[in-house]
LOTIVEX-617627 format. One record per residue: x, y, z negated of N, C-alpha, C in turn; chain. Coordinates in steps of 0.1 Angstrom, whole numbers, always signed. Atoms other than C-alpha are relative to their C-alpha. Last residue first. Layout:
[bamar [X; Y; Z]; [X; Y; Z]; [X; Y; Z]; "A"];
...
This chain:
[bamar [-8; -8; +13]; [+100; +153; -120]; [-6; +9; -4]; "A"];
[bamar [-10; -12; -3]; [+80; +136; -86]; [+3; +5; -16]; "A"];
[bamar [+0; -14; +12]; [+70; +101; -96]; [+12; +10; +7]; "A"];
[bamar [-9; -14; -3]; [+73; +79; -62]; [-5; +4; -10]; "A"];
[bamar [+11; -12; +11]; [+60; +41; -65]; [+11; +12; +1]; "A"];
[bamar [-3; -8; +8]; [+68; +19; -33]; [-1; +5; -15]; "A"];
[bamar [+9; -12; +7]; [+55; -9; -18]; [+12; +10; -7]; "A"];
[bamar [-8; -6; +8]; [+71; -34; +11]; [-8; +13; -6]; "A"];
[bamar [+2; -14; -4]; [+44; -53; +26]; [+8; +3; -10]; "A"];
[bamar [-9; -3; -1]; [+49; -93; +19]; [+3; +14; +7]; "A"];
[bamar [-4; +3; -15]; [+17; -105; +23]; [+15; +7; +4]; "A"];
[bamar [+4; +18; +0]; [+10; -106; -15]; [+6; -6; +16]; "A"];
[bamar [+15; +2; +3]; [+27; -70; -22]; [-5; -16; +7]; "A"];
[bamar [+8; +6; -12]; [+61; -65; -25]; [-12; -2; -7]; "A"];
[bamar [+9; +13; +6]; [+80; -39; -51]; [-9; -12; +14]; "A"];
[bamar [+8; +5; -9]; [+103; -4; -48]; [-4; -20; -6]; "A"];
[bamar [-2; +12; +3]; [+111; +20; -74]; [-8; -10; +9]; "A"];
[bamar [+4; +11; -13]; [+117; +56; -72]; [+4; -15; -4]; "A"];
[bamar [-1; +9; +8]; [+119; +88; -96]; [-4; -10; +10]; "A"];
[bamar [+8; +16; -2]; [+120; +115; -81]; [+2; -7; -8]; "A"];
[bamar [-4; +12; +10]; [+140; +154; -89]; [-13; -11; +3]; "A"];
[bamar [-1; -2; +15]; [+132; +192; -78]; [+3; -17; -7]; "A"];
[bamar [+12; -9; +5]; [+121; +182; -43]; [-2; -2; -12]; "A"];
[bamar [+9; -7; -13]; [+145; +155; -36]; [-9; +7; -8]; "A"];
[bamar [-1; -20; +2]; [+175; +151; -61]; [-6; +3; +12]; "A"];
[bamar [-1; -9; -13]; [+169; +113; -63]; [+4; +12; -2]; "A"];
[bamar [-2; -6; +0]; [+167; +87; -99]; [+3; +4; +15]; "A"];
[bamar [-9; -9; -2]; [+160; +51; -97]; [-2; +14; +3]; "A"];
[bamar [+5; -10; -13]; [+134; +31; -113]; [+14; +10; +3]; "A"];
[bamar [+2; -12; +6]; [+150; +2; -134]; [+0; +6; +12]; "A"];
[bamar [+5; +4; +15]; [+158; -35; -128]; [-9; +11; -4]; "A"];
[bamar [-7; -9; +6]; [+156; -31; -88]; [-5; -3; -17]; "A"];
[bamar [-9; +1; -6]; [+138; -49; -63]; [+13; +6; -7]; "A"];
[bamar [-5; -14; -5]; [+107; -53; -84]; [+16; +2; +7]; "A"];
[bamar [-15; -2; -2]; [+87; -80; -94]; [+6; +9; +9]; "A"];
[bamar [-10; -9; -11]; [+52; -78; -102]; [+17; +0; -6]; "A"];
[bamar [-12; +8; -11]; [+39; -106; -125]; [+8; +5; +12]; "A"];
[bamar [+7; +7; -9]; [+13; -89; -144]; [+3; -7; +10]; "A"];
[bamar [+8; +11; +7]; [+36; -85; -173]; [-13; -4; +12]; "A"];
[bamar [-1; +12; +6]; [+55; -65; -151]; [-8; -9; -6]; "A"];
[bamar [+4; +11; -13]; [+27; -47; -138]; [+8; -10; -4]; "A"];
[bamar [+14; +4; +0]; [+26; -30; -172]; [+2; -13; +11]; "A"];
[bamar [+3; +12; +11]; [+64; -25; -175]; [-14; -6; -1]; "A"];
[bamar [-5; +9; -6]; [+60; -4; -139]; [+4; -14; -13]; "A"];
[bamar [+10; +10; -12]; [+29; +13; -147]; [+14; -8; +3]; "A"];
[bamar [+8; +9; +5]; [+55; +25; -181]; [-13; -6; +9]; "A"];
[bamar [-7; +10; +5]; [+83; +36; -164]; [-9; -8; -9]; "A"];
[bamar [-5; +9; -11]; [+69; +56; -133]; [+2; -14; -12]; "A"];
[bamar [-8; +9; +9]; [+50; +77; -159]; [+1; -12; +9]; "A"];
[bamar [-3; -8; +13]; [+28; +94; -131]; [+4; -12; -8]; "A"];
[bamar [+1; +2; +10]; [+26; +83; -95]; [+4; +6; -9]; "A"];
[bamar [+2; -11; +5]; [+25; +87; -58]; [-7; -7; -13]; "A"];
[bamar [+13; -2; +8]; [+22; +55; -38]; [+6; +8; -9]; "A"];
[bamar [+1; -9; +15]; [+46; +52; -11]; [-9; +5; -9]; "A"];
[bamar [+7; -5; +5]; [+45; +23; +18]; [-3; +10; -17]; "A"];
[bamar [+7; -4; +16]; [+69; +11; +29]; [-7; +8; +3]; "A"];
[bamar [-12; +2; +9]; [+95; +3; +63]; [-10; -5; -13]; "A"];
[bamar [+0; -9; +11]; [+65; +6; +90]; [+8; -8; -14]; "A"];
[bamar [+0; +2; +15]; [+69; -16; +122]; [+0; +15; -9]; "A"];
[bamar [+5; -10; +14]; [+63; +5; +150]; [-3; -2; -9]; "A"];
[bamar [+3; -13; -8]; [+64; -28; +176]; [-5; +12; -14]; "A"];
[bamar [-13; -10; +2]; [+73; -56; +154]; [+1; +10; +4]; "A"];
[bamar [+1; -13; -5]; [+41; -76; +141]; [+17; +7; +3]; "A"];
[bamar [-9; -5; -14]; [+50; -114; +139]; [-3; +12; +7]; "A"];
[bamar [-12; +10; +2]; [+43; -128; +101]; [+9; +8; +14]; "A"];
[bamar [-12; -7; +6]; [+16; -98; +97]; [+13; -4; +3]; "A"];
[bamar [-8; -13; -1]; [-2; -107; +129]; [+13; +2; -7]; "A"];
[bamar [-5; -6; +10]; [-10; -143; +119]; [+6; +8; +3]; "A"];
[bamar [-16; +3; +4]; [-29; -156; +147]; [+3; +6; -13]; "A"];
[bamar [+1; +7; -14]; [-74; -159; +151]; [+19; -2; +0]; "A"];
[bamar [+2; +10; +6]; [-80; -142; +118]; [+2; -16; +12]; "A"];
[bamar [+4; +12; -5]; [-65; -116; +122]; [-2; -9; -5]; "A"];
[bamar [-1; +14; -3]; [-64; -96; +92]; [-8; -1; +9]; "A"];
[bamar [+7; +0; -16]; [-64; -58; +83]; [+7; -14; +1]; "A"];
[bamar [-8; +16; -3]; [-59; -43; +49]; [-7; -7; +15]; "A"];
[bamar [+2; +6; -9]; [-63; -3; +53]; [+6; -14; -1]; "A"];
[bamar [-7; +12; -6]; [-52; +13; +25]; [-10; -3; +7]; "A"];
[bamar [+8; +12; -2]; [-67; +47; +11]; [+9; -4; +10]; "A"];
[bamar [-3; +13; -10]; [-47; +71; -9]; [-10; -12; +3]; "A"];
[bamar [+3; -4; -20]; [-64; +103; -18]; [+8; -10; +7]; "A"];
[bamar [-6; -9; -4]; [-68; +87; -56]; [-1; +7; +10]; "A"];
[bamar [-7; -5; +12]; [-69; +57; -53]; [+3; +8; -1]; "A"];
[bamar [-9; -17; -3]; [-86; +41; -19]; [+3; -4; -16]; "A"];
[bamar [-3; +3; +13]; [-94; +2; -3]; [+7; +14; -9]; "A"];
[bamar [-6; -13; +4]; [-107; -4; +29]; [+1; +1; -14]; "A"];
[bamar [+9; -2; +14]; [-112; -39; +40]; [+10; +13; -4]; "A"];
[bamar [-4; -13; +10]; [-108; -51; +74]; [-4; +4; -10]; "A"];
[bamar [+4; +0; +8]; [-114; -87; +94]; [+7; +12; -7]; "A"];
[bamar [-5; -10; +11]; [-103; -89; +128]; [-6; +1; -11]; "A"];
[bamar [-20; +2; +2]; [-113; -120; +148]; [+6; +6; -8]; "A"];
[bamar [-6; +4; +13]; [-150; -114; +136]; [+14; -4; +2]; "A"];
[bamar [+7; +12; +4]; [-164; -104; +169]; [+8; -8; -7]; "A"];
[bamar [-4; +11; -8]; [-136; -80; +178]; [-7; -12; -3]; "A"];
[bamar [-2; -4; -11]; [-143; -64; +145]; [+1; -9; +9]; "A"];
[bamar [-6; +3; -5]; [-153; -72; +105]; [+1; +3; +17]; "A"];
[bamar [+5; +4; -13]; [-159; -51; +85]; [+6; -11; +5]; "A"];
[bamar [-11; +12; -6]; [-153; -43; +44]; [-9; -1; +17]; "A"];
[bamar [+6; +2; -9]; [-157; -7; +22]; [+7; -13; +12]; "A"];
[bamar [+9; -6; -7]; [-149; +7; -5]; [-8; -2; +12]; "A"];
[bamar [+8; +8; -14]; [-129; -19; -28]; [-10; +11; +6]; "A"];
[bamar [+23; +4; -5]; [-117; +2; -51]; [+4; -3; +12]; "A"];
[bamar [+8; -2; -16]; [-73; +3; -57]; [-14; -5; -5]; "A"];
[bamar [+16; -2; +5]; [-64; -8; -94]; [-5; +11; +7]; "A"];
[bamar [-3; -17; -5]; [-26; -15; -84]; [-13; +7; -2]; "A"];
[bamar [-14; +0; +4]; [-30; -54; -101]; [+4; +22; +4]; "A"];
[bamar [-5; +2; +11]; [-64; -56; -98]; [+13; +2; -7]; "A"];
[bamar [+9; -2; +11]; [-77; -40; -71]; [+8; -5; -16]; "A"];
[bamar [+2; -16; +4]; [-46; -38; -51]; [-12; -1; -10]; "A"];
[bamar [-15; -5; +6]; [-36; -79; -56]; [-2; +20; -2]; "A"];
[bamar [-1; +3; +11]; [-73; -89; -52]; [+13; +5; -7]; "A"];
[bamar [+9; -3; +7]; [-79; -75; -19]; [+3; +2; -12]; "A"];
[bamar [-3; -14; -4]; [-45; -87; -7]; [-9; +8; -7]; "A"];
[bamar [-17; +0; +11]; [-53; -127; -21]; [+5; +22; +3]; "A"];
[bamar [+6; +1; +17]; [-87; -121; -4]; [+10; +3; -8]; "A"];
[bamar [+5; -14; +6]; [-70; -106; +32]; [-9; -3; -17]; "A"];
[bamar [+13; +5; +6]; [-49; -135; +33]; [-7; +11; -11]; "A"];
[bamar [+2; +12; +2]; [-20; -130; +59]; [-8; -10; -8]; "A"];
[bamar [-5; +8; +10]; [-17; -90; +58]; [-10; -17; +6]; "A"];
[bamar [+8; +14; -4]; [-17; -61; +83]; [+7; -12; -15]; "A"];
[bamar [-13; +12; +6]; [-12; -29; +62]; [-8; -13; +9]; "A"];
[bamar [+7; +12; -1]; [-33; +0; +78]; [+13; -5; +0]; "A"];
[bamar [-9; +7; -6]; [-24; +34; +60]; [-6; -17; +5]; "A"];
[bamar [-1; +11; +5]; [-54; +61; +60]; [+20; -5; +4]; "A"];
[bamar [+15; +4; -3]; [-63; +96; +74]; [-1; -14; -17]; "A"];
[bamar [-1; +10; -2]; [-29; +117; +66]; [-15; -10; -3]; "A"];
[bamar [-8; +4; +13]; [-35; +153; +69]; [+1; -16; +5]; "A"];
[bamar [+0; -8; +16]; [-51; +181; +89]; [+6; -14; -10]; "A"];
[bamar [-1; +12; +12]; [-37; +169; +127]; [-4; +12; -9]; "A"];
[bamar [-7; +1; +7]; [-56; +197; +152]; [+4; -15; -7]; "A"];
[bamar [-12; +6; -2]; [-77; +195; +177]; [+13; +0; -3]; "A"];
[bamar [+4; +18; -13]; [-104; +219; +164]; [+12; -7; +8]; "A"];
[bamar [+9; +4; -15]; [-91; +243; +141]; [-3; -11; +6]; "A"];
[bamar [+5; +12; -8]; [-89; +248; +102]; [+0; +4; +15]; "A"];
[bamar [+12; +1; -8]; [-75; +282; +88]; [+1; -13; +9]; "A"];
């Protein structure tokens, strides 16, 4: 049962990035995120573009006035985990789409019945994940 002033789940993640087209272009195409929806804020200093899959939506977020991403440190965030099926063939695909991967081969966990994990960067250098649960 729902109440009023509660958390019910996770909203979004906002990734700051260094050129929100190149970012755009790297989830659409390459992670085949939709484009949903773009603003800009703070009288165009900030520039945001929402982006979902699934029940994950990103938040890409560019200054456009400094380069946040290069010098954010306060509550940095490690990764970002994207929930997946056949870990080993989206990750040979991307290969050929020029994703490189921190690791030759997805590695194995003993979390909640068995993972599969393999981590990747994104254009602005945001650490990505992919999680297949077993």
């Amino acid at each position: 049962m729902s109440k009023q002033g509660e958390i019910i789940g996770l909203a979004h993640i906002g990734v700051h990035t260094d050129d929100l087209e190149k970012s755009i272009e790297f989830y659409e195409s390459v992670l085949g995120f939709t484009l949903d929806y773009t603003a800009e804020v703070r009288s165009g200093a900030v520039k945001l573009a929402f982006l979902t899959k699934g029940s994950c939506i990103i938040e890409l977020i560019h200054n456009t006035l400094e380069n946040i991403a290069a010098s954010r440190q306060a509550g940095i965030i490690d990764h970002v985990a994207l929930g997946v099926k056949d870990i080993s063939e989206l990750t040979a695909r991307l290969a050929e789409q020029g994703v490189s991967y921190e690791t030759k081969e997805p590695m194995s966990l003993d979390v909640r019945g068995g993972v599969r994990t393999i981590f990747f960067y994104g254009p602005s250098g945001e650490r990505l994940e992919f999680f297949e649960y077993l």
